[in-house]
mmCIF file of the C-alpha atoms, coordinates in Angstrom:
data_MODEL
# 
_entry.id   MODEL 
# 
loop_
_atom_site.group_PDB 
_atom_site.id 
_atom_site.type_symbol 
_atom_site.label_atom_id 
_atom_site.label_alt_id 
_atom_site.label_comp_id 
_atom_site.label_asym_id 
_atom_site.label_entity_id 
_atom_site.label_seq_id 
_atom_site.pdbx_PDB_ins_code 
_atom_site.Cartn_x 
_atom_site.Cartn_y 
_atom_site.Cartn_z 
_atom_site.occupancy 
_atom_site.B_iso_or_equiv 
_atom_site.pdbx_formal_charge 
_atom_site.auth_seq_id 
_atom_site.auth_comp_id 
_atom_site.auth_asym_id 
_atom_site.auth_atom_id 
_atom_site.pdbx_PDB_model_num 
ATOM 1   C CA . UNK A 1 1   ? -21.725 -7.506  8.623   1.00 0.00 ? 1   UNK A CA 1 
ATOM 2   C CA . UNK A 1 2   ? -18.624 -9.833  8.612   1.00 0.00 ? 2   UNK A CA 1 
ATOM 3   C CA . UNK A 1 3   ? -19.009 -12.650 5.533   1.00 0.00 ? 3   UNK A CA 1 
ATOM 4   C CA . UNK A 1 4   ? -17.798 -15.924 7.707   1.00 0.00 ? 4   UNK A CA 1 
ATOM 5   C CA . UNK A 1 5   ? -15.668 -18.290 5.530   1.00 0.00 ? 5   UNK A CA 1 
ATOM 6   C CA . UNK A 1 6   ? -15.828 -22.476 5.412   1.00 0.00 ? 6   UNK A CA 1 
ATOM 7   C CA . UNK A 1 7   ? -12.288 -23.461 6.286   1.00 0.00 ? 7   UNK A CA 1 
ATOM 8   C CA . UNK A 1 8   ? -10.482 -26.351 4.630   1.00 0.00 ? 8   UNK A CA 1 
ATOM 9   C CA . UNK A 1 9   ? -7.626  -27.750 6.193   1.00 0.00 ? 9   UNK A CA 1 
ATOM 10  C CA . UNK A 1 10  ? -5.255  -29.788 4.062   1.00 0.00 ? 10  UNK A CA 1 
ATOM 11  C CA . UNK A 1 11  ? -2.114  -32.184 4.656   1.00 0.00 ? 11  UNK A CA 1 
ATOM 12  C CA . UNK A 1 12  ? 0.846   -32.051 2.499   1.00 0.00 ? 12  UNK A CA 1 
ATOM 13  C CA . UNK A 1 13  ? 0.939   -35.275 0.270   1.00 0.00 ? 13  UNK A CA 1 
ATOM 14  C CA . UNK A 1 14  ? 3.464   -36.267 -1.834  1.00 0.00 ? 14  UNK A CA 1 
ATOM 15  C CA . UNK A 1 15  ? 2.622   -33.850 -5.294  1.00 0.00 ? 15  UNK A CA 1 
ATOM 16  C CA . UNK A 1 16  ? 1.826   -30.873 -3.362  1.00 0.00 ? 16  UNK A CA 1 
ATOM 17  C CA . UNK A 1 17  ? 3.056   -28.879 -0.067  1.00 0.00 ? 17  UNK A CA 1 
ATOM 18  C CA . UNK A 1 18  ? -0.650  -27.238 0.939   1.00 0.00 ? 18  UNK A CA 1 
ATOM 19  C CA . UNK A 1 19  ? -0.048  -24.865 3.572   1.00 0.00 ? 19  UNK A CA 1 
ATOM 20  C CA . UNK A 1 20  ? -0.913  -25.534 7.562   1.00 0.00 ? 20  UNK A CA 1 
ATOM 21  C CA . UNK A 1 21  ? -3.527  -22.236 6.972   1.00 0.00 ? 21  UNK A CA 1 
ATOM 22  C CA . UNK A 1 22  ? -6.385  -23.509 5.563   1.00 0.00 ? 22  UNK A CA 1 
ATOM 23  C CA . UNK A 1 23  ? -8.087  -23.056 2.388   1.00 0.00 ? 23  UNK A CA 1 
ATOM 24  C CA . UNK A 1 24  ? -11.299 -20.085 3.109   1.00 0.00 ? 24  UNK A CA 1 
ATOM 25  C CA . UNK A 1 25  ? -14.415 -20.017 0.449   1.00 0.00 ? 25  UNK A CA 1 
ATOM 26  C CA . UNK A 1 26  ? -16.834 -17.125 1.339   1.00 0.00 ? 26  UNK A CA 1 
ATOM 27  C CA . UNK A 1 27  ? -19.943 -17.637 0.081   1.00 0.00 ? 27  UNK A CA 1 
ATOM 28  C CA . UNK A 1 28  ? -22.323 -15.159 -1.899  1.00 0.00 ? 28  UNK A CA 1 
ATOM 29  C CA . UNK A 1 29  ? -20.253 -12.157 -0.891  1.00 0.00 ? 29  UNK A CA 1 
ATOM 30  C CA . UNK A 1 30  ? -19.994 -10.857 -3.627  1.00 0.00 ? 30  UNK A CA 1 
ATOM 31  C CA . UNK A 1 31  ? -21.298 -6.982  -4.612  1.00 0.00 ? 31  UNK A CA 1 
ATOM 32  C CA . UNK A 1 32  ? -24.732 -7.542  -6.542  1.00 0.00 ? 32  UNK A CA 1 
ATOM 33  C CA . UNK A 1 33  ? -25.140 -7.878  -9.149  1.00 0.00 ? 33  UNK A CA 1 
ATOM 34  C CA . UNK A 1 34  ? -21.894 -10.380 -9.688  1.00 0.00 ? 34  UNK A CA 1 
ATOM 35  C CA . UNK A 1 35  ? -19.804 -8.698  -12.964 1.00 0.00 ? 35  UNK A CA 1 
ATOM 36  C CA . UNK A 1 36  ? -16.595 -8.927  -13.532 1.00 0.00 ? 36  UNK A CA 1 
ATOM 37  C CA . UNK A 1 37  ? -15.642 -5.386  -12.735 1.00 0.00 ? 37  UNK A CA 1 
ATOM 38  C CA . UNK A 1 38  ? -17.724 -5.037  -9.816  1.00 0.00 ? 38  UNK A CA 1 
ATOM 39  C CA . UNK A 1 39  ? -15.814 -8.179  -8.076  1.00 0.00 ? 39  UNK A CA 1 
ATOM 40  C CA . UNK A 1 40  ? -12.628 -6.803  -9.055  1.00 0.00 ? 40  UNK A CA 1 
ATOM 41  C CA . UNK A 1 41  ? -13.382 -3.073  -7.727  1.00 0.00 ? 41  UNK A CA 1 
ATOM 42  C CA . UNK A 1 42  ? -14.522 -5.218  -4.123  1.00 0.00 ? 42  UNK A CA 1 
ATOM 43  C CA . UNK A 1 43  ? -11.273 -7.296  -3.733  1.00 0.00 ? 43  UNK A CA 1 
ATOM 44  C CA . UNK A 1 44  ? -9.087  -4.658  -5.030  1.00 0.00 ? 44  UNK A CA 1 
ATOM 45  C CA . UNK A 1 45  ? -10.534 -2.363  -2.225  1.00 0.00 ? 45  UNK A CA 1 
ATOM 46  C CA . UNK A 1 46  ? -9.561  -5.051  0.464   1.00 0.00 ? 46  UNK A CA 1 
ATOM 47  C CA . UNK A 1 47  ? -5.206  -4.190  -0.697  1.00 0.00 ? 47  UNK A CA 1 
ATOM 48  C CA . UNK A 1 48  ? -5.234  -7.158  -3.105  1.00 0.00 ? 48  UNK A CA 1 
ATOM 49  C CA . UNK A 1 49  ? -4.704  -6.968  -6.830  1.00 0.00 ? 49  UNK A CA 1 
ATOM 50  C CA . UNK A 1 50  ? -6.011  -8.553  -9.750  1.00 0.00 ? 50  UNK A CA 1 
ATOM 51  C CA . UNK A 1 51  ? -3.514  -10.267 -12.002 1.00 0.00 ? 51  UNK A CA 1 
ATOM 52  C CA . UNK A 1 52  ? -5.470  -12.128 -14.635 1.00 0.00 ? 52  UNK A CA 1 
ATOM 53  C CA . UNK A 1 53  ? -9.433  -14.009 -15.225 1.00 0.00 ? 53  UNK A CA 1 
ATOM 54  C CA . UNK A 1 54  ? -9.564  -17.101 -16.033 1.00 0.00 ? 54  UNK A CA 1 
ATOM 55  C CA . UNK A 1 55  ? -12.288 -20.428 -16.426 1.00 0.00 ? 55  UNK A CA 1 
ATOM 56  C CA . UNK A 1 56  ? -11.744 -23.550 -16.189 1.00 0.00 ? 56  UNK A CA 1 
ATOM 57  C CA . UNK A 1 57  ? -8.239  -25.079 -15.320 1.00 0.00 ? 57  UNK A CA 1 
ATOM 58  C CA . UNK A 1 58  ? -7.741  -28.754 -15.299 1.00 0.00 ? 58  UNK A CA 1 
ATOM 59  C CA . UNK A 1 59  ? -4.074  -28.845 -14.948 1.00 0.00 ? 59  UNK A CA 1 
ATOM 60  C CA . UNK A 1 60  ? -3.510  -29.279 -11.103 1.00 0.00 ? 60  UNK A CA 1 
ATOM 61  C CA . UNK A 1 61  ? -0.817  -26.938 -9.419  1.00 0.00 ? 61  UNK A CA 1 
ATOM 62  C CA . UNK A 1 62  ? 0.374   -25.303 -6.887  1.00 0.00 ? 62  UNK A CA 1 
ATOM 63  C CA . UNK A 1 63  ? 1.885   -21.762 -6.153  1.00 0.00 ? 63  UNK A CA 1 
ATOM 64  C CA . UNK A 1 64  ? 4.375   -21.851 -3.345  1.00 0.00 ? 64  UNK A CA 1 
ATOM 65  C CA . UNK A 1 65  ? 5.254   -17.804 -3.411  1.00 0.00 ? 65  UNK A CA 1 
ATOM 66  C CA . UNK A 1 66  ? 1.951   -16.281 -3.057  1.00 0.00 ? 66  UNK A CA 1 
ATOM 67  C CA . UNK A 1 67  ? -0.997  -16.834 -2.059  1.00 0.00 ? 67  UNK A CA 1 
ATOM 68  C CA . UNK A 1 68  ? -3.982  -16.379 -4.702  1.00 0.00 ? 68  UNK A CA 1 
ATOM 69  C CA . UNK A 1 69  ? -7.798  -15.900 -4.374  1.00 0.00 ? 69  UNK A CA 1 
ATOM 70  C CA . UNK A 1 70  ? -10.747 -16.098 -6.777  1.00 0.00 ? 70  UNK A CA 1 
ATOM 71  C CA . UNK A 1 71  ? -13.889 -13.969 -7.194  1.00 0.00 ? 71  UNK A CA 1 
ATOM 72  C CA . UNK A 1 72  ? -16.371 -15.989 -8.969  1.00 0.00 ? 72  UNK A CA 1 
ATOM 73  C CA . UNK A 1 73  ? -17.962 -13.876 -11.827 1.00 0.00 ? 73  UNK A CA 1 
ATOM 74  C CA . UNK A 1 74  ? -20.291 -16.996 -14.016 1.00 0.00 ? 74  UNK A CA 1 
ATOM 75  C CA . UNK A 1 75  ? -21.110 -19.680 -13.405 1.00 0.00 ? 75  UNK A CA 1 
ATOM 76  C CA . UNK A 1 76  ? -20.075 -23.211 -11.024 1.00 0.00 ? 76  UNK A CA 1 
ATOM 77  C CA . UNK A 1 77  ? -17.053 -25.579 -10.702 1.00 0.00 ? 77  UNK A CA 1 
ATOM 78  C CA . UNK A 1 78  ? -15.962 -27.997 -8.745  1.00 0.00 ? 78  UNK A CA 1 
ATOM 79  C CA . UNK A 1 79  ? -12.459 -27.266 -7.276  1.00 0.00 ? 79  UNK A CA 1 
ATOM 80  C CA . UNK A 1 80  ? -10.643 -29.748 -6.244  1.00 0.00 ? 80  UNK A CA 1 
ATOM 81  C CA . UNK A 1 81  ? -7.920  -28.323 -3.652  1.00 0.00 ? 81  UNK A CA 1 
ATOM 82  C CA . UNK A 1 82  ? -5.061  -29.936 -1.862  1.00 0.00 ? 82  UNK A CA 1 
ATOM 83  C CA . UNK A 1 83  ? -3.662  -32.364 -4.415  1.00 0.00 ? 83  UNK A CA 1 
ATOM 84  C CA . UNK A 1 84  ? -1.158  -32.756 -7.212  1.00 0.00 ? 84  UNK A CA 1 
ATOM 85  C CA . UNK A 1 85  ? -0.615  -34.222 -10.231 1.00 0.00 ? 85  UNK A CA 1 
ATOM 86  C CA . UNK A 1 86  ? -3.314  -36.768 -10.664 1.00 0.00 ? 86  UNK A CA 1 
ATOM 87  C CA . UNK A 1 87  ? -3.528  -38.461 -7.086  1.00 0.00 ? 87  UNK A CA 1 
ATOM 88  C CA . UNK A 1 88  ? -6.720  -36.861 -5.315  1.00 0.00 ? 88  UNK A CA 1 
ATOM 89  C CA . UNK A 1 89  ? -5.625  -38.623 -2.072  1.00 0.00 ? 89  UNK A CA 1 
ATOM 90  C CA . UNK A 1 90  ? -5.650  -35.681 0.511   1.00 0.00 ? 90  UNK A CA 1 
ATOM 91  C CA . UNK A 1 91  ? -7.240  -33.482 -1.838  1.00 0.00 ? 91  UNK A CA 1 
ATOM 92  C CA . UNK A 1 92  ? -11.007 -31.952 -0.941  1.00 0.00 ? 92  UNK A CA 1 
ATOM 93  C CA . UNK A 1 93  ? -13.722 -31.409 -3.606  1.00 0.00 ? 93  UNK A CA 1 
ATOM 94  C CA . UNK A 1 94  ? -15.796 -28.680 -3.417  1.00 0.00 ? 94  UNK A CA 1 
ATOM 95  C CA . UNK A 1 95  ? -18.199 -26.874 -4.948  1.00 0.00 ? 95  UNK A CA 1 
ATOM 96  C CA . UNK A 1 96  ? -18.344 -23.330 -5.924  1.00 0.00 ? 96  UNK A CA 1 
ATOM 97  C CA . UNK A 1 97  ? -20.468 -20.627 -7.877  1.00 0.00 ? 97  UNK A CA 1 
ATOM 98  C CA . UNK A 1 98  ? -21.490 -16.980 -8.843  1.00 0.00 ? 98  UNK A CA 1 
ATOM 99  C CA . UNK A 1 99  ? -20.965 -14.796 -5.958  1.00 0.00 ? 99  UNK A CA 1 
ATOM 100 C CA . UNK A 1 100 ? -18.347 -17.090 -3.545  1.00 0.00 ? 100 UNK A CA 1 
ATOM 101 C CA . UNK A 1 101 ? -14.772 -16.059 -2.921  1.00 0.00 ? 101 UNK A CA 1 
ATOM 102 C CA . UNK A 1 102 ? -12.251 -18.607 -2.694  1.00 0.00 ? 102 UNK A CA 1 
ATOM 103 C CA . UNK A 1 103 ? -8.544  -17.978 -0.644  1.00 0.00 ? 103 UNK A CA 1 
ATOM 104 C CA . UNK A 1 104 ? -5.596  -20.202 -1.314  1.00 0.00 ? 104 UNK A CA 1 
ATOM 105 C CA . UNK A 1 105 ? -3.315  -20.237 0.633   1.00 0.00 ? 105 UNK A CA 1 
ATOM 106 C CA . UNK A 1 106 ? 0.809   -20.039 -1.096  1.00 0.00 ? 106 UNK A CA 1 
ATOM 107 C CA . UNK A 1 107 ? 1.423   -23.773 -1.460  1.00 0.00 ? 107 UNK A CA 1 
ATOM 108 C CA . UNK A 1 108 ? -2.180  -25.107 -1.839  1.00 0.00 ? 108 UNK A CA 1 
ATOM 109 C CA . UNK A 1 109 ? -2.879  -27.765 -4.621  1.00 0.00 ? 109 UNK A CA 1 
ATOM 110 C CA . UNK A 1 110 ? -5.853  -26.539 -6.922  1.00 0.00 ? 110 UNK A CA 1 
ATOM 111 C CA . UNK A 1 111 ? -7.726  -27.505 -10.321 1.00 0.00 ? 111 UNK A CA 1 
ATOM 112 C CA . UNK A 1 112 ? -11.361 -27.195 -11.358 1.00 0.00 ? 112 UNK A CA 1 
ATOM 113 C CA . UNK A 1 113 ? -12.331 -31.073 -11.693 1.00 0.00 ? 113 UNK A CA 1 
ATOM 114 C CA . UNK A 1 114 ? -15.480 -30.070 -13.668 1.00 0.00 ? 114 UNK A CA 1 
ATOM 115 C CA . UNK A 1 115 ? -17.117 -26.522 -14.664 1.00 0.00 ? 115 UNK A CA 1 
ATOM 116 C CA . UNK A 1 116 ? -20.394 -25.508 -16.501 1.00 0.00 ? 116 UNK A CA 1 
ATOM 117 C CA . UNK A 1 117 ? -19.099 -23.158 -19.881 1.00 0.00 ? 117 UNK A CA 1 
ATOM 118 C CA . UNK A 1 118 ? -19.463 -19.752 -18.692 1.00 0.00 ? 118 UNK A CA 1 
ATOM 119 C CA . UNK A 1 119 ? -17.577 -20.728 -15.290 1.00 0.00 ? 119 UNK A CA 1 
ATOM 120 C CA . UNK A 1 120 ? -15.442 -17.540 -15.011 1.00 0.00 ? 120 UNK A CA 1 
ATOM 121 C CA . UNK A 1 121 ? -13.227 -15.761 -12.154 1.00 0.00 ? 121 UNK A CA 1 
ATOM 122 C CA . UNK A 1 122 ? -10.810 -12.855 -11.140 1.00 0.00 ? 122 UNK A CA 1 
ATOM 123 C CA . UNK A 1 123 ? -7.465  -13.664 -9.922  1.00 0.00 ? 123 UNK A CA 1 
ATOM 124 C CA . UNK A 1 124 ? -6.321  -11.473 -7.236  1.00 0.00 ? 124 UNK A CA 1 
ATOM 125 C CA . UNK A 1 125 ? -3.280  -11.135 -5.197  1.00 0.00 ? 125 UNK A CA 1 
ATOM 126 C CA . UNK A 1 126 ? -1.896  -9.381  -1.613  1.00 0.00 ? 126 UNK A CA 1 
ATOM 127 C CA . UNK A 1 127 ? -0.607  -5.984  -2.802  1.00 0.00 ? 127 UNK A CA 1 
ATOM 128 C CA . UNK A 1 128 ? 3.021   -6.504  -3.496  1.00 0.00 ? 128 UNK A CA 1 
ATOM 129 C CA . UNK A 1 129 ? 3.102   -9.754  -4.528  1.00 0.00 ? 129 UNK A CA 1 
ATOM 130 C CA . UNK A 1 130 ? 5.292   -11.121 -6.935  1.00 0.00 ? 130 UNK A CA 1 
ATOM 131 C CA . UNK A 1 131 ? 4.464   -13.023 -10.372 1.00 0.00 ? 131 UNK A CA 1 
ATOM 132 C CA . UNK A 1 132 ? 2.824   -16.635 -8.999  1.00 0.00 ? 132 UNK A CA 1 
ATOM 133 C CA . UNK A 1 133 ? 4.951   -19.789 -10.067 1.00 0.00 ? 133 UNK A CA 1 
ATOM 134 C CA . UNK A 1 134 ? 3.736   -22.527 -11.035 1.00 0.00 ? 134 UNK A CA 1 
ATOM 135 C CA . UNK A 1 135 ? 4.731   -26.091 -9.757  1.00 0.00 ? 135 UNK A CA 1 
ATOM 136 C CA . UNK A 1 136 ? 3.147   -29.185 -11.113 1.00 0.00 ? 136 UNK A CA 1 
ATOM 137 C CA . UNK A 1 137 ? 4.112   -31.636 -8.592  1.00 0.00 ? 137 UNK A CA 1 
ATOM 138 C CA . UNK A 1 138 ? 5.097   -33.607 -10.905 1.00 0.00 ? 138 UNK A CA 1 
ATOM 139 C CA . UNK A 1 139 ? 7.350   -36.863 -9.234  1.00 0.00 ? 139 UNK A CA 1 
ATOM 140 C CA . UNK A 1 140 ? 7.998   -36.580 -5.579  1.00 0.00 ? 140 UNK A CA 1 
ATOM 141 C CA . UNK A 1 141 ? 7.788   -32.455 -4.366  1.00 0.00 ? 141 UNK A CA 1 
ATOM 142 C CA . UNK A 1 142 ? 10.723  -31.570 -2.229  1.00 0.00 ? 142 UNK A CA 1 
ATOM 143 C CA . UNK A 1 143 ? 8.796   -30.286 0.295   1.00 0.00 ? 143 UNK A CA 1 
ATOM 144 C CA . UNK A 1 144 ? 11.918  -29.193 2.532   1.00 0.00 ? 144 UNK A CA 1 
ATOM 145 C CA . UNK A 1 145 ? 12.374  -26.343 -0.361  1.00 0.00 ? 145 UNK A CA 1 
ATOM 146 C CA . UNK A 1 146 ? 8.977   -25.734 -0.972  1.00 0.00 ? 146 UNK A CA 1 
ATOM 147 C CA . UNK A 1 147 ? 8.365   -25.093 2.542   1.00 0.00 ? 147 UNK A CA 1 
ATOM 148 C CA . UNK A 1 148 ? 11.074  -22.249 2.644   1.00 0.00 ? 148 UNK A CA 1 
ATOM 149 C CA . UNK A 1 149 ? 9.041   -20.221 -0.249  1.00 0.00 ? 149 UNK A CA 1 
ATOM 150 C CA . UNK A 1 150 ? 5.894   -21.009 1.315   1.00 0.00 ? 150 UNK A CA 1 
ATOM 151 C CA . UNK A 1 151 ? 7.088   -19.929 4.670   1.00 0.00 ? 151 UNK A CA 1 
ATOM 152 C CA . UNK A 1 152 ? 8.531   -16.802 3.199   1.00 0.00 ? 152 UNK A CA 1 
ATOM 153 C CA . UNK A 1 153 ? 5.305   -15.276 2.053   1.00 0.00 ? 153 UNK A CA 1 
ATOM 154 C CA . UNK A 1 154 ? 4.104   -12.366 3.757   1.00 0.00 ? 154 UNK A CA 1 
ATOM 155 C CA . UNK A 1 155 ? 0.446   -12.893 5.164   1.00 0.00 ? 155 UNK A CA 1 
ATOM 156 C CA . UNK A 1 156 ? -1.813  -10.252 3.005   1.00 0.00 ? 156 UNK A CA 1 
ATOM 157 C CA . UNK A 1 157 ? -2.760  -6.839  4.834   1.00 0.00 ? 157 UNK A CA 1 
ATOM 158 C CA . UNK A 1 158 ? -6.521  -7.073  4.897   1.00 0.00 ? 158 UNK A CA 1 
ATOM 159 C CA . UNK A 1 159 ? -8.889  -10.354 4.422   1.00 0.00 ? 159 UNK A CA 1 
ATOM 160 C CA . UNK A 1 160 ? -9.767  -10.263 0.771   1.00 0.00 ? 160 UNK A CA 1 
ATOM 161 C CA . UNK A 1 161 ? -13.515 -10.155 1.835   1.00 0.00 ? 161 UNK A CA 1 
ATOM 162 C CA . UNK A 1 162 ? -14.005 -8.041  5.259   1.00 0.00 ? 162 UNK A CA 1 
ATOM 163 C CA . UNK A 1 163 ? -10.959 -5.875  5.481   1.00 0.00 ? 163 UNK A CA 1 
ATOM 164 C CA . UNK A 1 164 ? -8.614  -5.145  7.962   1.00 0.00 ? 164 UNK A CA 1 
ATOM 165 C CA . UNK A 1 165 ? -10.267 -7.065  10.364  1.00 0.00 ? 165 UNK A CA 1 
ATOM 166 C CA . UNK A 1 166 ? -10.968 -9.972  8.540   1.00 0.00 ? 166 UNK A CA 1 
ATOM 167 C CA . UNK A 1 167 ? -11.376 -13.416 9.853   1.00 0.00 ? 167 UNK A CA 1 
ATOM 168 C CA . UNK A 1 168 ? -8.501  -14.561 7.322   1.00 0.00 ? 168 UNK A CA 1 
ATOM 169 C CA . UNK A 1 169 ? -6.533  -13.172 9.932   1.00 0.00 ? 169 UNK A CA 1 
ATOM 170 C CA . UNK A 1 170 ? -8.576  -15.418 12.881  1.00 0.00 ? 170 UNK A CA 1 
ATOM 171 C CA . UNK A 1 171 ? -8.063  -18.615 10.668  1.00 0.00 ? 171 UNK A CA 1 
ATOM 172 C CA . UNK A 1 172 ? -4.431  -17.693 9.099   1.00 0.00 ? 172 UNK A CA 1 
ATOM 173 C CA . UNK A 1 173 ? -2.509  -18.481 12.974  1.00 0.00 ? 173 UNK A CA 1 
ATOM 174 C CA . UNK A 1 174 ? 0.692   -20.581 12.185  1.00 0.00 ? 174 UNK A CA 1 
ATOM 175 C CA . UNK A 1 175 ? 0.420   -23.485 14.238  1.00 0.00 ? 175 UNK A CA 1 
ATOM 176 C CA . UNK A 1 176 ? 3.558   -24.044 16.964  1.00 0.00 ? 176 UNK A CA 1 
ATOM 177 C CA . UNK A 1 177 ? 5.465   -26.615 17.564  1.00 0.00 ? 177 UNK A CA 1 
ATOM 178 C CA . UNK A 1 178 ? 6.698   -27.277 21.078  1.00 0.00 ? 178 UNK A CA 1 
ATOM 179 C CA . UNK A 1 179 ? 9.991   -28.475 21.681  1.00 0.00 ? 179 UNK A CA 1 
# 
């Protein structure tokens, strides 16, 4: 059975890029019961690779070479996605917990605006991705140059949650342009 995502589509503002794919939180799709290494064995199955856990970050960035996705282990937050620095304009809040599977796409503003204490995640990556970097968007963002690393990044070779088949892959279309 495929686990359908909510999609969250984002405009670049003036601390962060975001990315013209949207945002994807898949809820409660998680193996049960949620632990730490059971999420990790699940997204690492789905050619991603875990790079770190965390809790709660406050400090809003962005990542403009790779694209990044959670697997919520403990407990709730509320993300706040699309902005920079401390302007929420264009930004979305939302809320997530135990189970849910966030994707951000390379570019994407993020924080946690609030989290309860055991709020905890894995950080996982497309196989072959390099090291994230982290932009603050601090002052104006060039986004002429961010948009060449964020346009440079590969899209991952199976949906984090469903596999090859994913509908990452459904929602992940680059929009064009006509001339």
């Amino acid at each position: 059975m495929v686990c359908e995502p909510e999609t969250y589509y984002l405009e670049q503002n003036k601390h962060a890029p975001n990315n013209p794919y949207p945002v994807l939180v898949y809820r409660q799709c998680l193996p049960l019961p949620v632990s730490e290494e059971k999420a990790t064995a699940f997204l690492e199955s789905h050619a991603w690779e875990r790079k770190g856990a965390w809790g709660h970050i406050g400090q809003r960035h962005f990542h403009p070479n790779v694209h990044e996705c959670y697997g919520v282990v403990k407990g709730d937050s509320t993300m706040l996605v699309g902005c920079g620095n401390d302007d929420e304009s264009g930004g979305q809040e939302i809320e997530v917990s135990v189970g849910d599977v966030i994707v951000l796409p390379a570019g994407t503003g993020h924080c946690n605006l609030q989290s309860t204490k055991d709020y905890f995640y894995v950080g996982v990556y497309p196989q072959g991705s390099p090291q994230w970097r982290n932009e603050l968007g601090k002052g104006d963002v060039n986004h002429n140059e961010m948009r060449k690393y964020i346009n440079a990044v590969p899209l991952p070779i199976e949906d984090p949650v469903n596999g090859p088949d994913g509908p990452l892959f459904t929602a992940w279309v680059r929009p064009t342009t006509s001339m």
